[in-house]
C-alpha angles and dihedrals in degrees: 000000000000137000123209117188118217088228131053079199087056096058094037087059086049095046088053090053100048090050092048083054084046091056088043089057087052098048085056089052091053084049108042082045080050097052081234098186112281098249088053094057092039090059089048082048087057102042093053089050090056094047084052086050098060099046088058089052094047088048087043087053091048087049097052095040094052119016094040103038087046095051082048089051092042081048092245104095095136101095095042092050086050091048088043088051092045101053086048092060082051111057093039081052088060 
């Protein structure tokens, strides 16, 4: 399945933050290659889980905005709703 987001903008906003938590996986690499003390890596770890974190919720809004609000407008909501319900187990489960 694809997704297509209303907005180039959208996708271009996705695609930043996805490379910042790119550059923040990198950065761990370096520290964890450079022995940088445990509870230092651990609050990067943190901080790059949050960032992932964010770009699931933004993809769980568009979701929502678009692909559910079109299938109630077409009269089939119910398995977007499901899908919608699903990643959100998900992602309270991580």
């Amino acid at each position: 399945m694809t997704v297509s987001y209303s907005h180039s903008a959208d996708k271009e906003a996705l695609l930043a933050r996805l490379r910042r938590v790119e550059g923040q996986v990198r950065g761990l690499q370096r520290m964890v290659e450079q022995d940088t003390y445990c509870i230092d890596v651990l609050t990067q770890i943190s901080a790059a889980t949050r960032a992932l974190q964010a770009v699931a919720l933004g993809l769980l809004e568009g979701h929502i905005s678009h692909c559910v609000v079109d299938a109630a407008r077409d009269g089939d909501p119910d398995a977007k709703v499901k899908e919608a319900t699903d990643a959100i187990a998900r992602l309270v489960r991580s």
